[in-house]
C-alpha positions in Angstrom: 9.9 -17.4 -1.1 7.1 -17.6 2.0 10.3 -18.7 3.9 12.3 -15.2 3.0 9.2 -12.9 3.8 9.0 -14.4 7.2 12.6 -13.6 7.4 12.1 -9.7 6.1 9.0 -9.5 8.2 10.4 -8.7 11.8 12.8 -5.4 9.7 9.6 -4.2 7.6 7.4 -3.6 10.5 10.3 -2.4 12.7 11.3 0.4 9.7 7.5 1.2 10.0 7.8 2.9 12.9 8.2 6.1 11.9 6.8 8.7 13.6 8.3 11.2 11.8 6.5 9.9 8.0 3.2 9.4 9.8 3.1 13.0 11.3 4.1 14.9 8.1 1.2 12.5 6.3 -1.1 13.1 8.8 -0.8 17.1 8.2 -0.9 16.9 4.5 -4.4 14.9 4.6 -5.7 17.4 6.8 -4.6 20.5 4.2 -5.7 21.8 1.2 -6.0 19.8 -1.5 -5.2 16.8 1.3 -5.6 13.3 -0.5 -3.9 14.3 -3.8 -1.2 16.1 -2.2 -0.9 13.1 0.4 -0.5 10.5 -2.5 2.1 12.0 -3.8 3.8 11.9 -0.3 3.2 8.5 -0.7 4.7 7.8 -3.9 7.5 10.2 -3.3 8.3 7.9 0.2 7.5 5.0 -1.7 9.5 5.3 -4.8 12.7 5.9 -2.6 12.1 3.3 -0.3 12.0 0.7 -2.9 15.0 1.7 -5.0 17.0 2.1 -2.0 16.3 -2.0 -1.1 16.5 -2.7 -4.7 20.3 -1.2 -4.9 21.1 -3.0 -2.1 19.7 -6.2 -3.1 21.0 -6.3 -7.0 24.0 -4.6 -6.0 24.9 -7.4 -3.3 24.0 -10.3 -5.6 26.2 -8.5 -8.6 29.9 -8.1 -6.5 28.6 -11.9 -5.0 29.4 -10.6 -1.4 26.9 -13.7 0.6 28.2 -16.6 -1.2 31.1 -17.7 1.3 28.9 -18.7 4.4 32.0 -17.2 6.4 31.1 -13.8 4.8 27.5 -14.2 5.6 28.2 -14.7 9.2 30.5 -11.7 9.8 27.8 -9.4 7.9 25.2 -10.7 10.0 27.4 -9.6 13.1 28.7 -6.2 11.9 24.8 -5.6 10.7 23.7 -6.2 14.8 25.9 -4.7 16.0 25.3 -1.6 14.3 21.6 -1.9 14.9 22.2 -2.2 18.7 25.1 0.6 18.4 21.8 2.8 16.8 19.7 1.9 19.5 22.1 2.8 22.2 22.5 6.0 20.3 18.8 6.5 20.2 18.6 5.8 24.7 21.8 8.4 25.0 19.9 10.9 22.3 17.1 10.5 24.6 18.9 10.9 28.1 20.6 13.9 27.1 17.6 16.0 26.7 17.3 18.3 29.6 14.2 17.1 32.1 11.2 19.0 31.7 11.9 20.4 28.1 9.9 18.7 25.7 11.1 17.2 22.2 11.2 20.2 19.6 9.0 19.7 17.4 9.8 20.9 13.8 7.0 23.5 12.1 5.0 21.9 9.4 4.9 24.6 6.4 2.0 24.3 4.0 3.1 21.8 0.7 1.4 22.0 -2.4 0.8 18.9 -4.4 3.4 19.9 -6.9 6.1 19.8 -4.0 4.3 17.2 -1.9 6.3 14.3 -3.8 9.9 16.0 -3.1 8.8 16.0 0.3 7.9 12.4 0.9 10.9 11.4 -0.8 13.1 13.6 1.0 11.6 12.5 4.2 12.1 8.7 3.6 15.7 9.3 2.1 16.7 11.0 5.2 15.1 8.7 7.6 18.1 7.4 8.6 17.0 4.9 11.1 14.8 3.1 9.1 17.0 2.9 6.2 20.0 1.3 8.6 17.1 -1.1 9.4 16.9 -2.3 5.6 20.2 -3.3 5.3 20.0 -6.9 7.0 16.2 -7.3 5.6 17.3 -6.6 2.0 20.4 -8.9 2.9 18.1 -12.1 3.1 16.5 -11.1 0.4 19.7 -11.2 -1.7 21.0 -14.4 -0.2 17.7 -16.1 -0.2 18.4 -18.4 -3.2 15.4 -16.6 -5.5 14.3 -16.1 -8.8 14.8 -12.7 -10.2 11.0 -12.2 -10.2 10.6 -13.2 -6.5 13.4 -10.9 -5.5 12.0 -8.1 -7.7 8.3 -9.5 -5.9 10.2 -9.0 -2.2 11.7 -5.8 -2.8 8.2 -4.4 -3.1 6.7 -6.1 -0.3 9.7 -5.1 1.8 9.2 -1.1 0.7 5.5 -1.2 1.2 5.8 -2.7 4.6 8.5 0.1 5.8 6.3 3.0 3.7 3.1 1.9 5.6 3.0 5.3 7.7 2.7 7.2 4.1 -0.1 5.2 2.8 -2.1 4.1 5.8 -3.2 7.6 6.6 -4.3 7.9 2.8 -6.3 4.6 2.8 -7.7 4.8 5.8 -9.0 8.6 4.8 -10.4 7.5 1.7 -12.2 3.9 3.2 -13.8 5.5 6.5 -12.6 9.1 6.9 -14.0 10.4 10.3 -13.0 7.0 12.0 -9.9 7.6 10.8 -9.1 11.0 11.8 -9.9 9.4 15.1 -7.8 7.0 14.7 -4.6 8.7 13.3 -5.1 11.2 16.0 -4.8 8.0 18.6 -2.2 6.6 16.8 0.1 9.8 16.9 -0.3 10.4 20.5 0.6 6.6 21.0 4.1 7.0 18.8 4.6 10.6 20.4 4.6 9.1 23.5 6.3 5.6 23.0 7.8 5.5 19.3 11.4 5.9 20.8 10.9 3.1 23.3 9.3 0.5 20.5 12.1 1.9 18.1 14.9 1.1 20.8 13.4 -2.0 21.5 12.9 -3.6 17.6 16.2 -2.2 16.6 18.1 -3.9 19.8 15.8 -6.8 19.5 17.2 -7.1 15.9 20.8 -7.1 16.5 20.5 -9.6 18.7 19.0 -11.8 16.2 21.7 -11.2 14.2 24.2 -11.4 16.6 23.3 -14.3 17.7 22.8 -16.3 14.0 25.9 -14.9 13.0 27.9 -17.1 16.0 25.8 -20.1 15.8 26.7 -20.0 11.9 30.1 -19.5 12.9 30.0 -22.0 15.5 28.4 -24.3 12.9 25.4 -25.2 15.7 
């Protein structure tokens, strides 16, 4: 099982980075009624998150799709290529804004805690990016060979890796909270300035990987 987390590791802390989830997080904390409307953000994203890998993975081991090593291969190479294809999408996204004009950014409207759950999970499910991310890291999971309760144990890990900007904000709040206003405040400006680089870079990084142990499978090397 330690050998399939390693493998999962590189695509949860790539569908991490998500400055979108660690914005909208940041805002609820600093609201009304912050940390209980923030954990429900949290659950919201996380609950989502989760049974989005755990269709994937149970759904993939039920029609049996990675048992031909063949198959295996070609899904590793459609799966980089679309994570490059999303990257390149992500540079041209980028290219085509017009110089000078500064990324729109999307008014925050007040959430009360009784919507704050709707909102996380509507944020992860239509985080697009990440979710395409998933796809290979709950594909090793599926193929890995592992018990149902290690699967079941990885699914989680996998979620709470990628849900990390919901959570953080709310544990680091509650464990030293002016250090961590501080800190989130850093940490936005950081991924408001360089999110789409890292993101371009992990996701291309990524399908590469696959690319490239899709044709040494192939190969047989």
């Amino acid at each position: 099982m330690f050998q399939a987390f390693l493998l999962i590791l590189p695509f949860g802390l790539a569908g991490a980075v998500s400055p979108m989830l660690l914005t909208e997080q940041t805002v609820l904390l600093a609201g009304r009624d912050g940390r209980r409307a923030a954990r429900r953000f949290a659950a919201g994203a996380l609950l989502v998150v989760v049974a989005y890998i755990g269709l994937l993975v149970f759904f993939g081991r039920a029609i049996s799709l990675p048992r031909e090593p063949s198959l295996d291969s070609t899904l590793d190479l459609l799966l980089g290529t679309l994570l490059l294809l999303i990257s390149f999408a992500i540079i041209n996204r980028g290219r085509n804004r017009q110089p000078g004009k500064p990324a729109s950014k999307k008014s925050h409207r007040s959430f009360g805690t009784g919507q704050a759950f709707g909102f996380g999970a509507f944020s992860m499910a239509t985080n697009f990016t990440t979710l395409a991310i998933l796809v290979p890291g709950a594909k090793m999971i599926a193929v890995g060979g592992l018990d149902f309760p290690e699967r079941v144990l990885l699914v989680f890990v996998l979620g709470l890796m990628v849900a990390t900007p919901a959570w953080l904000p709310l544990a680091l709040a509650r464990v030293a909270p002016g250090a961590a206003e501080r800190g989130l405040a850093g940490l936005g400006n950081l991924i408001q300035s360089h999110g789409r680089r890292l993101t371009v870079l992990l996701l291309a990084g990524l399908g590469l990987f696959l690319i490239l142990r899709g044709l040494l499978d192939i190969l047989a090397l």
